[in-house]
C-alpha positions, 0 to 999 in steps of 0.5 A: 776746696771744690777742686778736692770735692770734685776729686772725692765724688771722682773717686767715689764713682769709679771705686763704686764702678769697679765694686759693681763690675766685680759683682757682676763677673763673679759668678762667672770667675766661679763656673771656671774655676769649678771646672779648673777643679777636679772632681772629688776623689779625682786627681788633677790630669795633665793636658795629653799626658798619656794621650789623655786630656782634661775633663776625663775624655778619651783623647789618643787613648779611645777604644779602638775595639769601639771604633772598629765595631761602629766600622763593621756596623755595630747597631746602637740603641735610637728613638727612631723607628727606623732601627738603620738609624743607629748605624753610626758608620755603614763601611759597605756603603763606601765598598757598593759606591766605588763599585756600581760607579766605578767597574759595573758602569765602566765594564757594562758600557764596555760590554754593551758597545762591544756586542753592538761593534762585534755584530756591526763586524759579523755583519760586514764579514758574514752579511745576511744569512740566506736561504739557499735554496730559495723561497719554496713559496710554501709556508708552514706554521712555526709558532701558535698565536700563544707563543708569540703573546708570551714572546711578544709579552716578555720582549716588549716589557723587557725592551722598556724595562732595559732603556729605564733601567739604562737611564738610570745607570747612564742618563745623568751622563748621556741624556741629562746634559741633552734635555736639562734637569728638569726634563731629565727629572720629569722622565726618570720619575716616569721612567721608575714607575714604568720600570716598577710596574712592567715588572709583573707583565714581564714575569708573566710572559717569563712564565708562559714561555717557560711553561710552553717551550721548556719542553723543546729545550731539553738537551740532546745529542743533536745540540752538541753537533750543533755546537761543534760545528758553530751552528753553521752560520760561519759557512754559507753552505752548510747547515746542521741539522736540529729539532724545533730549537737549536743548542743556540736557541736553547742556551738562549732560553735558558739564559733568558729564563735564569736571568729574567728570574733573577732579575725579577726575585732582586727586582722585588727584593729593592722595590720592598726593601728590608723585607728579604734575606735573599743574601743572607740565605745565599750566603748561608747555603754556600757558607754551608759548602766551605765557601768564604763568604760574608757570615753576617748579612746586614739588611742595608747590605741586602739592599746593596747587593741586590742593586749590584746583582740587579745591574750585572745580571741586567746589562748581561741579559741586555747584551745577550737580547742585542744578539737575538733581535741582530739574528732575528731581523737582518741577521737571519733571511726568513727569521722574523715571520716566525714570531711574525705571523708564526709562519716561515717558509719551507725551505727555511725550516729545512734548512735551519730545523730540518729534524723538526720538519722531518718529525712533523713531515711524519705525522702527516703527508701534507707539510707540517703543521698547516702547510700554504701551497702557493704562498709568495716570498716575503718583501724583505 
């Protein structure tokens, strides 16, 4: 008798269990099977019939004129402020990667280096050009007190503004590893600010020298003679005659002038950046002339274009600037004191610009330009 009452309150209990777990999941077993449902008026689909799958998303069949517009940077509608937000997928930025981390530091390193060999290979062939007549012990004055401030200006400014930008190219490969993250980090960021705000010194030194020189660069006939013959600095005898600059300084001037511009309009292009349509402008006016490029410039494609065309112009002026100090120190006897003190020797002058020793001879019957009877030859 007891037995069967313990058996009953058994069974009792575990109906009674049973009751409360199906209680408990039957909400549950109804969400999955509404969502087992169709919708009203909705047929039943098949799972990837048709490329399609359940619950009416696209699946293999998704629009791929969608995807391509999000590829070509299609802009959506975001809460942000910054509207670059809605850019799903930005495609330049893979193209502006593979080119600034691959072919511009690969050639640049290239073009730097082999500038430096071509010179070190000049030098031992060459060696240092003379004066072959020897030092007249008289000096004559090249250049004014304010053409060396605006050289020294934009030549010191822009050997600062080489070596923070070439950090920033190559320091992760070449100085990083020497001195440590942190130290790394430390003269990057003082690098940057140094790079930002030399940037106005150099335009203004960019400016004087356009302003005092553009006049004494102007091409002539003198200057293709010049060329023709190489300058003379392949003979040790010959000199070919030229004004106050030579076709080599001329191109130059010019080079420094349309480079340091150009570097100083992208310069400010990335220190505000999304404020100028340089690019878009650009492409424009060449569009205009029957030229295939971009129809549509993008501001995040501004921004990269102005990074590439920065690097490219700059590693060039940087090569182009190595030939100059190389003529200007060891390259070239008596060449320096013209930026020097702003005087060279005589015989130096009439053998590198004697057309313009000649044009200042006539103005006056002394020698040009505040000529020194009696001055002793430079140690160098």
């Amino acid at each position: 008798m007891i037995t069967q009452r313990i058996l009953f309150l058994h069974s009792l209990l575990m109906a009674a269990g049973v009751g409360l777990a199906l209680l408990l999941i039957s909400p549950l077993l109804q969400v999955d099977h509404a969502l087992a449902q169709p919708a009203p008026g909705e047929a039943m689909e098949l799972p990837l019939e048709d490329g399609r799958v359940p619950g009416g998303a696209w699946g293999t069949e998704a629009s791929s004129d969608m995807w391509r517009a999000i590829r070509e940077g299609r802009m959506g509608n975001v809460q942000s402020l910054d509207p670059q937000a809605g850019v799903m997928i930005q495609s330049e930025g893979d193209n502006w990667r593979a080119i600034r981390n691959g072919p511009l530091k690969t050639y640049g390193a290239w073009l730097l280096l082999g500038m430096v060999g071509l010179l070190a290979i000049f030098f031992l062939l060459r060696g240092r050009i003379r004066i072959n007549s020897g030092w007249s012990g008289v000096l004559v004055e090249r250049f004014s007190g304010l053409d060396r401030f605006a050289h020294w200006l934009a030549a010191t400014t822009f050997i600062l503004l080489a070596i923070t930008g070439l950090n920033v190219m190559f320091g992760r490969y070449l100085l990083l590893p020497l001195v440590g993250p942190e130290a790394f980090g430390a003269v990057t960021l003082a690098g940057k600010y140094v790079h930002n705000y030399l940037a106005l010194p150099f335009t203004l030194g960019l400016l004087l020298m356009l302003v005092l020189w553009i006049g004494h660069n102007i091409p002539n006939r003198h200057d293709l003679v010049w060329l023709l013959k190489g300058g003379g600095i392949f003979s040790r005898k010959a000199h070919v005659p030229a004004r106050k600059f030579n076709a080599g300084q001329k191109i130059l001037f010019w080079a420094v002038i349309i480079g340091g511009f150009s570097l100083t309009l992208s310069g400010v292009a990335l220190m505000f950046p999304f404020q100028t349509g340089l690019w878009a402008s650009t492409f424009g006016f060449l569009g205009s002339l029957g030229l295939n490029v971009p129809a549509a410039v993008t501001p995040m494609m501004e921004m990269q274009l102005n990074t590439l065309w920065h690097g490219v112009v700059g590693l060039v002026m940087i090569a182009i600037i190595l030939g100059h100090i190389y003529i200007g120190t060891i390259g070239m006897e008596g060449a320096f004191s013209a930026m020097g003190s702003g005087k060279v020797d005589l015989n130096w002058a009439r053998e590198h610009h004697s057309i313009w020793v000649e044009e200042e001879e006539g103005r006056s019957a002394q020698p040009p330009q505040g000529g020194v009877e009696g001055a002793t030859a430079p140690a160098e």
